[in-house]
C-alpha positions as CSV (number, residue, x, y, z in Angstrom):
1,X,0.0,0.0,0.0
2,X,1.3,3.3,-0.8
3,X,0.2,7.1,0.9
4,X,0.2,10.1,-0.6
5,X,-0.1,13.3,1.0
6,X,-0.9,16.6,-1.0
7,X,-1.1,20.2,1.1
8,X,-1.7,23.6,0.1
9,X,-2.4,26.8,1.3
10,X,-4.4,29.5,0.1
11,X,-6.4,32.6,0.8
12,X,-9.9,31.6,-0.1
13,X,-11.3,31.2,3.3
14,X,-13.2,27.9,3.8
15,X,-16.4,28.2,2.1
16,X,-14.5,29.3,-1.6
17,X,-12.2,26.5,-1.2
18,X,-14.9,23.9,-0.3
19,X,-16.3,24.6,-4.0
20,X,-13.4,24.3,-6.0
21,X,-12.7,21.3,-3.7
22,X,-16.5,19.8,-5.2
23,X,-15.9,20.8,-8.5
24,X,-13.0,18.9,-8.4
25,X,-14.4,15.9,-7.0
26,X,-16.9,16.2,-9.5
27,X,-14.2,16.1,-12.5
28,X,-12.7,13.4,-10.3
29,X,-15.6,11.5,-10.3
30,X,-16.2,11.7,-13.9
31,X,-12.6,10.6,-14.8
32,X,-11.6,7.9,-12.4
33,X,-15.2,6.6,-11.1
34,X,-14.7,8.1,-7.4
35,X,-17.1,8.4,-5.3
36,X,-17.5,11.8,-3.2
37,X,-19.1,12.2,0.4
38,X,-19.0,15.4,2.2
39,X,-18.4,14.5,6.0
40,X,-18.9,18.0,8.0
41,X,-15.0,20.0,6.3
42,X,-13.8,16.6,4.9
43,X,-14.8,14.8,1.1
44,X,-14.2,11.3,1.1
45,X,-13.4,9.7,-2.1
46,X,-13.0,6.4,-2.9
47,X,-13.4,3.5,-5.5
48,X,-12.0,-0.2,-5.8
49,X,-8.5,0.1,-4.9
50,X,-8.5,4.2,-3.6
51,X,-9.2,5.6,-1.0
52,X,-8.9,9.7,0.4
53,X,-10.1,12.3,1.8
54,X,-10.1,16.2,1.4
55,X,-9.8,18.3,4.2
56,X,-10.8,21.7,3.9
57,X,-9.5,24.6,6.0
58,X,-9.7,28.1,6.5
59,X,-6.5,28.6,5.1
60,X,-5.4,25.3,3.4
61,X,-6.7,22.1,1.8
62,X,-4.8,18.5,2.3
63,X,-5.5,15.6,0.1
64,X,-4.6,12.1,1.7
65,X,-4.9,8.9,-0.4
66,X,-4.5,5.5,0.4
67,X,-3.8,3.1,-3.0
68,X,-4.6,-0.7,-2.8
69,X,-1.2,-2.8,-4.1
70,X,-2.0,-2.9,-7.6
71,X,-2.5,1.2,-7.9
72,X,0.6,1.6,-5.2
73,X,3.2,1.3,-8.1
74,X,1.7,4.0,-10.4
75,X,1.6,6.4,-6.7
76,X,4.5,9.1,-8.4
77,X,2.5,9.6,-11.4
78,X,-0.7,9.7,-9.1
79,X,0.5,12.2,-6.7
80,X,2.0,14.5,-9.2
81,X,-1.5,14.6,-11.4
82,X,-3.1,15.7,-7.5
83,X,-0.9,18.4,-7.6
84,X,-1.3,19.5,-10.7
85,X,-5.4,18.9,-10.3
86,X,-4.7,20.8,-6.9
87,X,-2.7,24.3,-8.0
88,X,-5.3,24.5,-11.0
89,X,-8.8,24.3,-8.7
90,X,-7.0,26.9,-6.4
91,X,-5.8,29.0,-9.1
């Protein structure tokens, strides 16, 4: 199993940063088959395999994923797309 641990900060206060943080569950959703669940600040995702969560804070968001052993060896290429997916939703 591999983690990966994505964290940002930004200026958007909470409610501003918990839409792009839908929006881009939605386009995450449409693209990988996740399945988003808002849990009070926090969006669960997950689908055979994944597993994270997106914590949304006044002044930062933190993405933590958890992949299954056949995604774990694809986790660099992963990780780099959630920070690309990241700095573009909080652009």
């Amino acid at each position: 199993m591999a983690r990966i641990t994505v964290e940002r900060a930004h200026g958007l206060g909470k409610e501003v940063a918990r839409e792009k943080a839908d929006k881009l569950a939605q386009k995450l959703s449409d693209s990988y088959g996740l399945e988003p669940q808002w849990v009070g600040d926090t969006l669960k995702l997950k689908r055979s395999g994944v597993k994270g969560e997106v914590h949304v804070g006044e002044d930062s968001i933190r993405v933590d994923v958890e992949l299954g052993m056949l995604m774990s060896a694809m986790s660099g290429t992963i990780k780099t797309e959630i920070e690309k997916a990241l700095d573009k939703a909080l652009a």
